[in-house]
DOVO-857205 format. One record per atom (N, C-alpha, C, O, CB): x, y, z; atom name; residue in one letter. Coordinates in Angstrom, 2 decimals, always signed. Last residue first. Glycine has a CB too. Example, Ala and Ser with C-alpha at 12.3 -4.5 7.8 and 13.67 -1.06 7.14 Angstrom:
// DOVO-857205
<r c1="+12.85" c2="-2.25" c3="+7.08" atome="N" residu="S"/>
<r c1="+13.67" c2="-1.06" c3="+7.14" atome="CA" residu="S"/>
<r c1="+12.90" c2="+0.03" c3="+7.87" atome="C" residu="S"/>
<r c1="+13.41" c2="+1.14" c3="+8.04" atome="O" residu="S"/>
<r c1="+14.08" c2="-0.60" c3="+5.72" atome="CB" residu="S"/>
<r c1="+13.19" c2="-5.69" c3="+7.80" atome="N" residu="A"/>
<r c1="+12.30" c2="-4.50" c3="+7.80" atome="CA" residu="A"/>
<r c1="+13.20" c2="-3.30" c3="+7.80" atome="C" residu="A"/>
<r c1="+14.24" c2="-3.32" c3="+8.46" atome="O" residu="A"/>
<r c1="+11.31" c2="-4.47" c3="+9.05" atome="CB" residu="A"/>
***
This chain:
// DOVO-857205
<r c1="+109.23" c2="+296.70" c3="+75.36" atome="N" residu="X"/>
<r c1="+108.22" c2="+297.87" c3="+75.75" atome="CA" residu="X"/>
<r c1="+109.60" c2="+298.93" c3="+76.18" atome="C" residu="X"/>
<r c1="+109.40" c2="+300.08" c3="+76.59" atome="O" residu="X"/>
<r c1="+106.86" c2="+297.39" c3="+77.32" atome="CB" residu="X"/>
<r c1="+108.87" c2="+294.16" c3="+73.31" atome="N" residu="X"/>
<r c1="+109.78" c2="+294.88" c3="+74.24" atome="CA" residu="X"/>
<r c1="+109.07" c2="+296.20" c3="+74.12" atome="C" residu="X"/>
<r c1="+108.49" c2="+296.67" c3="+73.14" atome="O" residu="X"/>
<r c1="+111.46" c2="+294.91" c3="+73.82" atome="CB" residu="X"/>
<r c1="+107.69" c2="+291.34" c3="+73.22" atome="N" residu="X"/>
<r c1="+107.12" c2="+292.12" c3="+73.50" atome="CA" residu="X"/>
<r c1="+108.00" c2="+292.93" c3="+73.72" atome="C" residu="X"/>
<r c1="+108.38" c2="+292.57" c3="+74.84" atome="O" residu="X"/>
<r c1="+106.36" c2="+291.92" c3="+74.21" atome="CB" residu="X"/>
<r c1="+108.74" c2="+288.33" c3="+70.85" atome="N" residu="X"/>
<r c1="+109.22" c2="+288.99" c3="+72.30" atome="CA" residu="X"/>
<r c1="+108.50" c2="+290.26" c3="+72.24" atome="C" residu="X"/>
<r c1="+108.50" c2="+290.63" c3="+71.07" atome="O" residu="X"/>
<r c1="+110.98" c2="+289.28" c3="+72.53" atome="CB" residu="X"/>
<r c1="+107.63" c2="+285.33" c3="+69.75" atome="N" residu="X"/>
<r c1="+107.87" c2="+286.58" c3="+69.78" atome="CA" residu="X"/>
<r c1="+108.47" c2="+286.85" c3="+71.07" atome="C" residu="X"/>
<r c1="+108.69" c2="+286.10" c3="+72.02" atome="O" residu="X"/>
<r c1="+106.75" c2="+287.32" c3="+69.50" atome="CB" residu="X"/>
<r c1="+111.35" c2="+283.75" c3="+69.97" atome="N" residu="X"/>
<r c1="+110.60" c2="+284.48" c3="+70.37" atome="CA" residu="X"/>
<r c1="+109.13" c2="+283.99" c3="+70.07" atome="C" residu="X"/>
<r c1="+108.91" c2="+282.78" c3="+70.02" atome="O" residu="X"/>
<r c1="+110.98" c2="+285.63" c3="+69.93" atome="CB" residu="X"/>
<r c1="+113.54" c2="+282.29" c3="+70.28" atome="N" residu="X"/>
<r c1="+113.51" c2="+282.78" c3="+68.95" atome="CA" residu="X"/>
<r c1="+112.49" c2="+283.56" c3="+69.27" atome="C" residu="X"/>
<r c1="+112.70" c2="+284.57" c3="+68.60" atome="O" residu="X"/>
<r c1="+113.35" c2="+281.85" c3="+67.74" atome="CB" residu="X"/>
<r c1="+114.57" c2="+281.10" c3="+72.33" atome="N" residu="X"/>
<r c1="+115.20" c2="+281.73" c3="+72.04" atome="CA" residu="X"/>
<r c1="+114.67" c2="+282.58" c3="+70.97" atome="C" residu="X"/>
<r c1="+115.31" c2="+283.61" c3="+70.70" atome="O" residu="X"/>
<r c1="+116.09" c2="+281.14" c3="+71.95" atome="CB" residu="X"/>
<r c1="+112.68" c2="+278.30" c3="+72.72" atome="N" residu="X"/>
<r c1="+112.03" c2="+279.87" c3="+73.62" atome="CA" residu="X"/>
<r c1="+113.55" c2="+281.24" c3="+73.42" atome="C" residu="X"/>
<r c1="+113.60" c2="+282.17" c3="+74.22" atome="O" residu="X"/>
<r c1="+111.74" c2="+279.30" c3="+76.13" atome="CB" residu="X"/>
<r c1="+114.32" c2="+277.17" c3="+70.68" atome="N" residu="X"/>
<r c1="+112.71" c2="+277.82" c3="+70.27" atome="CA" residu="X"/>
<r c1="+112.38" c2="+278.49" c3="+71.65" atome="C" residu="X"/>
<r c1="+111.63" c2="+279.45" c3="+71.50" atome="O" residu="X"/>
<r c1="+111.27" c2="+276.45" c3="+69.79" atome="CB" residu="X"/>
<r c1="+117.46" c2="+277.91" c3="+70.15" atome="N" residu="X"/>
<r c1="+116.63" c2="+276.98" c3="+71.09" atome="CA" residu="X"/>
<r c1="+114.81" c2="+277.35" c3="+70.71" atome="C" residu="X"/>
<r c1="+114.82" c2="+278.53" c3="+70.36" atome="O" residu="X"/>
<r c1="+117.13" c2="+277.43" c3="+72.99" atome="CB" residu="X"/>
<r c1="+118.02" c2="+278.76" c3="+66.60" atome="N" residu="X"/>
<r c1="+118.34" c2="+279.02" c3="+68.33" atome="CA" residu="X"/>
<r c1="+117.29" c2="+277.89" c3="+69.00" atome="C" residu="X"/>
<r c1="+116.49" c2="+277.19" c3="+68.37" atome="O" residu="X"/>
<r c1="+117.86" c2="+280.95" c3="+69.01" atome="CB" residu="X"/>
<r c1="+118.58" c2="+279.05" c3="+63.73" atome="N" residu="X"/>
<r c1="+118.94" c2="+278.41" c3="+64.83" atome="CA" residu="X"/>
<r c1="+119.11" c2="+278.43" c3="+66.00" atome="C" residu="X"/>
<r c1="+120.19" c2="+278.17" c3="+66.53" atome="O" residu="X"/>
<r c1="+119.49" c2="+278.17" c3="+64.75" atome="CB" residu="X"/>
<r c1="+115.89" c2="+281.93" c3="+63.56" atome="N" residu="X"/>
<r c1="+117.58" c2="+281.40" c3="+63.23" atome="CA" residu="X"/>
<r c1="+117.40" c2="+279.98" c3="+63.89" atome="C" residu="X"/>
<r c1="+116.37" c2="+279.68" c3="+64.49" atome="O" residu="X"/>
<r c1="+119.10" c2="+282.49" c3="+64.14" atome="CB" residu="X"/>
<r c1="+114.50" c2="+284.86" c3="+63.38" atome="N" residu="X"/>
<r c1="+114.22" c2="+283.44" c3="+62.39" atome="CA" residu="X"/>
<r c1="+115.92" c2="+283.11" c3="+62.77" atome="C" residu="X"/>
<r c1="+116.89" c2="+283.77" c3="+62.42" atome="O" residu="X"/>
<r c1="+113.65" c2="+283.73" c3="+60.17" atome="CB" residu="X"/>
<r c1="+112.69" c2="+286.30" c3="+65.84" atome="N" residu="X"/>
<r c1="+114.11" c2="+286.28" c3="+65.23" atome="CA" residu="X"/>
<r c1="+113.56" c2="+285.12" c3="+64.51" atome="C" residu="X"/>
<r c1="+112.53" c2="+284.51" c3="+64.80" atome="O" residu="X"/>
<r c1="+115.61" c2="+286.10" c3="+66.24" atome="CB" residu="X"/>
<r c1="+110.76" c2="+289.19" c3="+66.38" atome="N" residu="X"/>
<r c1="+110.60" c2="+287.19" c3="+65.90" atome="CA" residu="X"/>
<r c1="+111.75" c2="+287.23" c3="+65.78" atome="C" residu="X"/>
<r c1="+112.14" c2="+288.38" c3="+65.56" atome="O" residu="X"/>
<r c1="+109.74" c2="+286.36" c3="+64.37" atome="CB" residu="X"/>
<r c1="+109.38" c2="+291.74" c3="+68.67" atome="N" residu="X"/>
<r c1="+110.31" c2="+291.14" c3="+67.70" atome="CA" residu="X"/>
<r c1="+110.37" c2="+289.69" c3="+67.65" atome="C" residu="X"/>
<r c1="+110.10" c2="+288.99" c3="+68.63" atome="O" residu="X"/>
<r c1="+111.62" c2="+291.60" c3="+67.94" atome="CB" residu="X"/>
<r c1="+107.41" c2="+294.26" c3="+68.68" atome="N" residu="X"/>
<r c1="+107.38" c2="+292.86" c3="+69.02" atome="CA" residu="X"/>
<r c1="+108.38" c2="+292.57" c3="+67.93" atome="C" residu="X"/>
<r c1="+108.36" c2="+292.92" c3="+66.75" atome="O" residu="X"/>
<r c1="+105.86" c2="+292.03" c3="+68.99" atome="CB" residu="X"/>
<r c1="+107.20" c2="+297.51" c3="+70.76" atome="N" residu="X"/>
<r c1="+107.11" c2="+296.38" c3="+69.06" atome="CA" residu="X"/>
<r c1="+107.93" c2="+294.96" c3="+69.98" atome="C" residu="X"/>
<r c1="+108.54" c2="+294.73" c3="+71.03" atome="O" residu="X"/>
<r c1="+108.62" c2="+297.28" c3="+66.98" atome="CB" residu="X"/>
<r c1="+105.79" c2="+300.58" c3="+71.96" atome="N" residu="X"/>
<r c1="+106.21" c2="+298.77" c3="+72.40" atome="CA" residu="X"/>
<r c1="+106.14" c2="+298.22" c3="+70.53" atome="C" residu="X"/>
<r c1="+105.41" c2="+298.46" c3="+69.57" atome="O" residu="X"/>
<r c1="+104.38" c2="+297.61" c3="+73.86" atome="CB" residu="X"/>
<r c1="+106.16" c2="+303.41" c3="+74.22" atome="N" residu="X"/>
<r c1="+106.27" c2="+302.32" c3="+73.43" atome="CA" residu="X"/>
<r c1="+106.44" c2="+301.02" c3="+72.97" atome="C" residu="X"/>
<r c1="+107.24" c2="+300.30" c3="+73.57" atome="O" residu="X"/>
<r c1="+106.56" c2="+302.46" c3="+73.20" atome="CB" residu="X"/>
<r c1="+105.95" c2="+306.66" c3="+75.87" atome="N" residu="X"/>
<r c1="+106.21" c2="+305.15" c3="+76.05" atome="CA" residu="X"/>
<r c1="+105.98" c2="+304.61" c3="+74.49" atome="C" residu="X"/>
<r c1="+105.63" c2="+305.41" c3="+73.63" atome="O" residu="X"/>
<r c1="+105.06" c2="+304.38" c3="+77.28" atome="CB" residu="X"/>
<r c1="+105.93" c2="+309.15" c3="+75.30" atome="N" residu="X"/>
<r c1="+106.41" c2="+308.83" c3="+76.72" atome="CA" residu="X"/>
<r c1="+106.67" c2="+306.99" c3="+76.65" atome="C" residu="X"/>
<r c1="+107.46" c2="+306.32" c3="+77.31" atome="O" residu="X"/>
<r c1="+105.01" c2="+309.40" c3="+78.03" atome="CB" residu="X"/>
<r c1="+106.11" c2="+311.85" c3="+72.93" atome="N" residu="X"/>
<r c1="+106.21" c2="+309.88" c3="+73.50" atome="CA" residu="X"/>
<r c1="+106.80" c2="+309.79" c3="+74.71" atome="C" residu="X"/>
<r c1="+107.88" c2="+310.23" c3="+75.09" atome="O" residu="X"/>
<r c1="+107.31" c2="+308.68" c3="+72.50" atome="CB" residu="X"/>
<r c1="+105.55" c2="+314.04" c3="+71.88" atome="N" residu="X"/>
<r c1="+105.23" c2="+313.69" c3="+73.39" atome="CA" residu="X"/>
<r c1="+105.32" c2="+312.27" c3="+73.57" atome="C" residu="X"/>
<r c1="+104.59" c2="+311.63" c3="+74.33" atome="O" residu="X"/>
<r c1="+103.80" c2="+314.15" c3="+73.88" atome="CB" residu="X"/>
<r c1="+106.71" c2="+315.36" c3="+69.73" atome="N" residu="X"/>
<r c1="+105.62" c2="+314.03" c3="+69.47" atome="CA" residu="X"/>
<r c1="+105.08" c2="+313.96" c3="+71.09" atome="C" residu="X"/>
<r c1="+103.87" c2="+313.77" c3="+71.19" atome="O" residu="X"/>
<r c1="+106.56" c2="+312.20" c3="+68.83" atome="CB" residu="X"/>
<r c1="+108.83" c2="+316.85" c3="+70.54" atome="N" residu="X"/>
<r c1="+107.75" c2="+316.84" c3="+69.84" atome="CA" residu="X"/>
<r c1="+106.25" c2="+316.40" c3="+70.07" atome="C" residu="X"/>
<r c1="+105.18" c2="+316.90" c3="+70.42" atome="O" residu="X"/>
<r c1="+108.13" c2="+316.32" c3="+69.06" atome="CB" residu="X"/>
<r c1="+110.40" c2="+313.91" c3="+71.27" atome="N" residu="X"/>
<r c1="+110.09" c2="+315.32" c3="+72.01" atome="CA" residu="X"/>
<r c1="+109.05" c2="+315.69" c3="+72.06" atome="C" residu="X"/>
<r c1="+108.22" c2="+315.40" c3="+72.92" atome="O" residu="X"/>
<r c1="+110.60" c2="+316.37" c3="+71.62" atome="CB" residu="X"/>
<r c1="+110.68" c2="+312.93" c3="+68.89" atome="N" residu="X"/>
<r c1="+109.89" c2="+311.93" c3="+70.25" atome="CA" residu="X"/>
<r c1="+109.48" c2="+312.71" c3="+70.78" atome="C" residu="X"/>
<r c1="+108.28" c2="+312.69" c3="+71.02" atome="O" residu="X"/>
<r c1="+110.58" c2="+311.01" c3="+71.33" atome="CB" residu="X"/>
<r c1="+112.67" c2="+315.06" c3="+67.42" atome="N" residu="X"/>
<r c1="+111.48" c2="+314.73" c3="+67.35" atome="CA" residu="X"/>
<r c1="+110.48" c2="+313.85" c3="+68.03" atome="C" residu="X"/>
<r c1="+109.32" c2="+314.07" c3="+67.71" atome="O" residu="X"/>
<r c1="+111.51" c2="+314.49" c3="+66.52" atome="CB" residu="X"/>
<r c1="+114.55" c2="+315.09" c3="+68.95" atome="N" residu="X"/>
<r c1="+114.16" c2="+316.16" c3="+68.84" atome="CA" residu="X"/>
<r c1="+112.40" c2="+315.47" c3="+68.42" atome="C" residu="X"/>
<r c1="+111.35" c2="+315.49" c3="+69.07" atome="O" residu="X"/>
<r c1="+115.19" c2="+317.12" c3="+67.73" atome="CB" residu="X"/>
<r c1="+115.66" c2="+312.77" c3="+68.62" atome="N" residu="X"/>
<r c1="+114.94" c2="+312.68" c3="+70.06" atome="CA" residu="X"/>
<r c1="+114.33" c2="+313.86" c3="+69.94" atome="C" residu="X"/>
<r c1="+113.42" c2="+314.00" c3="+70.76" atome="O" residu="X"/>
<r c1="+115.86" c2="+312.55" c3="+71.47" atome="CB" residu="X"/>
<r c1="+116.34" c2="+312.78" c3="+65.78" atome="N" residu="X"/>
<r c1="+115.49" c2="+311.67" c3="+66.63" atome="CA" residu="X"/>
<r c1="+114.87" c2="+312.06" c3="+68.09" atome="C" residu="X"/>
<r c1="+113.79" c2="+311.67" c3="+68.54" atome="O" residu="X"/>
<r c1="+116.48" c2="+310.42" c3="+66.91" atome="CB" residu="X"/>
<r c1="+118.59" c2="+314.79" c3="+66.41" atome="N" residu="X"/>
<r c1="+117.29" c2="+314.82" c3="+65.15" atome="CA" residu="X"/>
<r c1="+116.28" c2="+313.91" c3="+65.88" atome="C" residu="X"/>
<r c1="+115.40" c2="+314.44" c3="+66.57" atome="O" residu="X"/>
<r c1="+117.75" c2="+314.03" c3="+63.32" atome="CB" residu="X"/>
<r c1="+120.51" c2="+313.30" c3="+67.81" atome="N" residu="X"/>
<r c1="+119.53" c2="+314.62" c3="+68.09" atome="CA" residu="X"/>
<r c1="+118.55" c2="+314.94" c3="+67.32" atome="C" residu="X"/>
<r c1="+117.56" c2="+315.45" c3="+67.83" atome="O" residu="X"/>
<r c1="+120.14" c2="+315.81" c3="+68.11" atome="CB" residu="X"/>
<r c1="+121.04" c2="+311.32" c3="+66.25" atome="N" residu="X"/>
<r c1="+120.26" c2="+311.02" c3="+67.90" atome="CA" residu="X"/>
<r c1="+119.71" c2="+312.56" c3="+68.20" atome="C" residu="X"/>
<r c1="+118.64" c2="+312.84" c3="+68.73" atome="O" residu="X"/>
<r c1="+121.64" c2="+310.41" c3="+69.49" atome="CB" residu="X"/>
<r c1="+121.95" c2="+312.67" c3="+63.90" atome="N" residu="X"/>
<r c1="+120.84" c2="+311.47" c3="+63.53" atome="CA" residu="X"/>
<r c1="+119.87" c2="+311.53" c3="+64.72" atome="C" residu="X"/>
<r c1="+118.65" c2="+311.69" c3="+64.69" atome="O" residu="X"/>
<r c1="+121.55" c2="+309.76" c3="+63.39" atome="CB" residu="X"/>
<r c1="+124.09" c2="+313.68" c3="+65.26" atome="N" residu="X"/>
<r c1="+123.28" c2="+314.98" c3="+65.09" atome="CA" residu="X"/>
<r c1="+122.21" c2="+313.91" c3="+64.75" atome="C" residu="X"/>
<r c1="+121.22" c2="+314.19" c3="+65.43" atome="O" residu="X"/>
<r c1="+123.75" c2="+316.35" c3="+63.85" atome="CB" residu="X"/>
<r c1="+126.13" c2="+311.47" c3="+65.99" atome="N" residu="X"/>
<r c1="+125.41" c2="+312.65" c3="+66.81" atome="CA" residu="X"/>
<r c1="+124.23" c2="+312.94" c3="+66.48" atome="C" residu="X"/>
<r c1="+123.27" c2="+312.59" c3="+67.17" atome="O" residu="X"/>
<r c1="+126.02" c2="+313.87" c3="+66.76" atome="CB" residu="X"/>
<r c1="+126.50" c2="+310.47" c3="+63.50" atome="N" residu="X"/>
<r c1="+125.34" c2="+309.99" c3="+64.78" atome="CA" residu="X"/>
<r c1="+124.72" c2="+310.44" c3="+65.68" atome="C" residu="X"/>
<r c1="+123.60" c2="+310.26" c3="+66.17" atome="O" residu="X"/>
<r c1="+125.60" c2="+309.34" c3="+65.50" atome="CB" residu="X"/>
<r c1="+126.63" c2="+311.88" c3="+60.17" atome="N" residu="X"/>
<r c1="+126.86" c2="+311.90" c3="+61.89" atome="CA" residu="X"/>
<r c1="+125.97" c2="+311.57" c3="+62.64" atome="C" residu="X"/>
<r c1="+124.84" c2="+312.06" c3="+62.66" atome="O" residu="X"/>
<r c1="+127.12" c2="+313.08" c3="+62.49" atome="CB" residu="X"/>
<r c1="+124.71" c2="+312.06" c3="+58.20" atome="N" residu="X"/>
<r c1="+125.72" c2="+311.30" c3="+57.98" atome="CA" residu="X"/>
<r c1="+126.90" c2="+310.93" c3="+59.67" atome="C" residu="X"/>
<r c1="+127.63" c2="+309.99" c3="+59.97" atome="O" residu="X"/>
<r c1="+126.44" c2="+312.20" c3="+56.65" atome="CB" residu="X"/>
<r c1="+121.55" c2="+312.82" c3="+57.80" atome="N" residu="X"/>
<r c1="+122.55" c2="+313.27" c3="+58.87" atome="CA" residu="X"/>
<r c1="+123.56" c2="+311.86" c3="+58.35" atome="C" residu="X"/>
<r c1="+123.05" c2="+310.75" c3="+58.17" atome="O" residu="X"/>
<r c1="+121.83" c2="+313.36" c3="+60.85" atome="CB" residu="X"/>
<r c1="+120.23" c2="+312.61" c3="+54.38" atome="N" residu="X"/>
<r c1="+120.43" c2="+312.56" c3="+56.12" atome="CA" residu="X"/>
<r c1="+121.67" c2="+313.02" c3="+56.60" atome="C" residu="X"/>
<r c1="+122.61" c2="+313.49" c3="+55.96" atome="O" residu="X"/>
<r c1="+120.36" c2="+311.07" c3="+56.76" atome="CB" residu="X"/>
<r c1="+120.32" c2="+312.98" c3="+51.95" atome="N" residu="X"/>
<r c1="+119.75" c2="+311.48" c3="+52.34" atome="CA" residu="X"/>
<r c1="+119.50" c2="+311.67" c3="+53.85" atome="C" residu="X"/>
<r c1="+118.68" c2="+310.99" c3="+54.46" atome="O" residu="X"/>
<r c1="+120.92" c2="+310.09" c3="+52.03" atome="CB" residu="X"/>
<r c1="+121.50" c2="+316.07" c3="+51.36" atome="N" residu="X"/>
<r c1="+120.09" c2="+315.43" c3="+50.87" atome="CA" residu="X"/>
<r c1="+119.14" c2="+314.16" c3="+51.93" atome="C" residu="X"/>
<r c1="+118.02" c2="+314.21" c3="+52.43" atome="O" residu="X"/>
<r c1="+120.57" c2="+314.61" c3="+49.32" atome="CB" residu="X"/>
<r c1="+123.87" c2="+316.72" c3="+54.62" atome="N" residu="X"/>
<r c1="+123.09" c2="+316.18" c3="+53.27" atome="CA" residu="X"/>
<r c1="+121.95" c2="+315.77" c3="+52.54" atome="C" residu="X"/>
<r c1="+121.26" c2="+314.97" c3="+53.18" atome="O" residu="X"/>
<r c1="+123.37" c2="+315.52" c3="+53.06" atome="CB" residu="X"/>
<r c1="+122.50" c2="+319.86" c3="+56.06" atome="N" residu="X"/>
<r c1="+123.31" c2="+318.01" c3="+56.34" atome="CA" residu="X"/>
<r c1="+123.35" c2="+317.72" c3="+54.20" atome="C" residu="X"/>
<r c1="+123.01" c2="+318.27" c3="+53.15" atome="O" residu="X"/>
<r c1="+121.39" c2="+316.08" c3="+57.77" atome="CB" residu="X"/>
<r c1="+121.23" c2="+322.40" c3="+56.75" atome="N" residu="X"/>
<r c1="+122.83" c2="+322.16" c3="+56.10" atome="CA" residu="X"/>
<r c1="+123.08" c2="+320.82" c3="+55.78" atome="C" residu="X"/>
<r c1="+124.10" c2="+320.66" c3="+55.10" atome="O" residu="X"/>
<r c1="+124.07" c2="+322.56" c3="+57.12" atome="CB" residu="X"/>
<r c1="+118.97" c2="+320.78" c3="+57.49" atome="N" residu="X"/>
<r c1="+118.73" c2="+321.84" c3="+56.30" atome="CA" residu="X"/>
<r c1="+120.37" c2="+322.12" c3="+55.91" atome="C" residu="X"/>
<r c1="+120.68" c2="+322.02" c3="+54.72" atome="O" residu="X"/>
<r c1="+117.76" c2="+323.48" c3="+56.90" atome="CB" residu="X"/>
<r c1="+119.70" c2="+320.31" c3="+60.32" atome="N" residu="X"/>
<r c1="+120.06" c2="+319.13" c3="+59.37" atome="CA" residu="X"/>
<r c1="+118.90" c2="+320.12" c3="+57.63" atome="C" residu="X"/>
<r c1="+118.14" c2="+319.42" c3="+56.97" atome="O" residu="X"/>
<r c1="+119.14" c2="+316.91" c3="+60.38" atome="CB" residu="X"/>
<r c1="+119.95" c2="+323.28" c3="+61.33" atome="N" residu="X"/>
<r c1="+120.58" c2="+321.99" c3="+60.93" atome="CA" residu="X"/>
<r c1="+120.91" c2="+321.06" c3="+60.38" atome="C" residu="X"/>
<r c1="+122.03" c2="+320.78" c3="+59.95" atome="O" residu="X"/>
<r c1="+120.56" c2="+321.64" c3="+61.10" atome="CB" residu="X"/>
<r c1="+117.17" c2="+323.64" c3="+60.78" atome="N" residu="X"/>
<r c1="+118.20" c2="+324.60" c3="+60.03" atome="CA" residu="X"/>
<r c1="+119.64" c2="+323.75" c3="+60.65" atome="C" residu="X"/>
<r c1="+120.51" c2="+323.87" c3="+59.78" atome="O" residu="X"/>
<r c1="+118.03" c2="+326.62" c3="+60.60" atome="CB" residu="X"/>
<r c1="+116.46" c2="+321.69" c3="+63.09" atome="N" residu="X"/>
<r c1="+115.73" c2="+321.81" c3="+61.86" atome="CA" residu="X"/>
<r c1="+116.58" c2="+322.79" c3="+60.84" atome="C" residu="X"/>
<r c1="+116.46" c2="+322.28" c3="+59.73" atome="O" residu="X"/>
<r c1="+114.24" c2="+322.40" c3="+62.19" atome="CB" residu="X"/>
<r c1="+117.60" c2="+322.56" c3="+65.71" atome="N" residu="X"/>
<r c1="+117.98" c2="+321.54" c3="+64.90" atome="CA" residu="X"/>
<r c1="+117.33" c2="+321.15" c3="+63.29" atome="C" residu="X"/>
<r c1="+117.86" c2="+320.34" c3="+62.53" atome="O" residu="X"/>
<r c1="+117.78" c2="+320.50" c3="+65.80" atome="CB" residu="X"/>
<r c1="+116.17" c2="+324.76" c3="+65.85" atome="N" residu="X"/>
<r c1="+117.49" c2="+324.87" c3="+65.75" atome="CA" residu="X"/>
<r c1="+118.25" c2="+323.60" c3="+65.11" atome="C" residu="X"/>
<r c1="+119.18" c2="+323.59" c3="+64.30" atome="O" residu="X"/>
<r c1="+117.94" c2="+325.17" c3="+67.07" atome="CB" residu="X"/>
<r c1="+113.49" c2="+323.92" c3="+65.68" atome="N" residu="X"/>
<r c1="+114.04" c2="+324.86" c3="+64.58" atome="CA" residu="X"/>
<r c1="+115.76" c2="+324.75" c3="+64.99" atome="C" residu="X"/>
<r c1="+116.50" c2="+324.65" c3="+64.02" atome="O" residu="X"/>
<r c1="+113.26" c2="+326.70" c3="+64.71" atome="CB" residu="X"/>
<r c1="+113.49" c2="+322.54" c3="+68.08" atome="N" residu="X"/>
<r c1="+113.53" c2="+322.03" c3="+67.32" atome="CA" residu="X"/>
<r c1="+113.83" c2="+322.43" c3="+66.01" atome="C" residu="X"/>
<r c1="+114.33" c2="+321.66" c3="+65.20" atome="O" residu="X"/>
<r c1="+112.82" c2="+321.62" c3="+67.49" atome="CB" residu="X"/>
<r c1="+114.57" c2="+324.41" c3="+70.42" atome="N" residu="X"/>
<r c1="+115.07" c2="+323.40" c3="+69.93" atome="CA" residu="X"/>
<r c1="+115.13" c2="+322.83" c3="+68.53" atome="C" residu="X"/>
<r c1="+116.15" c2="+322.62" c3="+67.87" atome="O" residu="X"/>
<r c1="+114.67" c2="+322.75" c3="+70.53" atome="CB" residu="X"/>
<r c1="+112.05" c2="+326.24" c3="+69.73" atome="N" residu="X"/>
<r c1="+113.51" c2="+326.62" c3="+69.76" atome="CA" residu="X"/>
<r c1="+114.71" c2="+325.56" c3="+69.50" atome="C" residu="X"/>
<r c1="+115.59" c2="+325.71" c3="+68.66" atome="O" residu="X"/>
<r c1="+113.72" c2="+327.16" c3="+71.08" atome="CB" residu="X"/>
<r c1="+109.99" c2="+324.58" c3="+70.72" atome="N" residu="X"/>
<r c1="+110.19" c2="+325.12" c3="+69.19" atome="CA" residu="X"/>
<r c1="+111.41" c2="+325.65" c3="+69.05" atome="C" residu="X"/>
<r c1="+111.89" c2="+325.41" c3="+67.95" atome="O" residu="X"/>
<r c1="+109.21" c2="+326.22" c3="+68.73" atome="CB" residu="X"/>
<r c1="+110.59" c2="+323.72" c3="+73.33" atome="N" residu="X"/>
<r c1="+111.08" c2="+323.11" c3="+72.74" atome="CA" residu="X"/>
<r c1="+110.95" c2="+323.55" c3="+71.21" atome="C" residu="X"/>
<r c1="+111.70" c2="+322.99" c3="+70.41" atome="O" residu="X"/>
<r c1="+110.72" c2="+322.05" c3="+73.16" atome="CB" residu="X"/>
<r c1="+110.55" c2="+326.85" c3="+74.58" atome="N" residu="X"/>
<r c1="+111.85" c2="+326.22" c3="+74.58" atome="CA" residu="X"/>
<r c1="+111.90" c2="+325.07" c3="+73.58" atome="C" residu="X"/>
<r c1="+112.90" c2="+325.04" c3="+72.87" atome="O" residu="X"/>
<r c1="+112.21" c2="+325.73" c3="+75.97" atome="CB" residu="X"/>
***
């Protein structure tokens, strides 16, 4: 089932344009097609903001 998926969406975005999916739709289905794939079950990045904010506003932050 999921090679089925994923060729289906693969001769998909094979019609899209050169750069990408220009629709969000099909970008989020491309994307999850592939996590799929991949077997991600989980994940984590760390984000800094640089601004004027309070300093426990600016981080790092761990988001999982």
């Amino acid at each position: 089932m999921r090679s089925i998926l994923v060729s289906v969406l693969g001769l998909a975005a094979a019609c899209s344009h050169s750069t990408g999916p220009s629709d969000p739709v099909t970008a989020l289905a491309l994307a999850r097609a592939k996590w799929f794939q991949a077997e991600v079950s989980n994940y984590q990045y760390t984000i800094l903001r640089g601004c004027e904010c309070l300093p426990e506003s600016i981080g790092p932050v761990v988001i999982e």
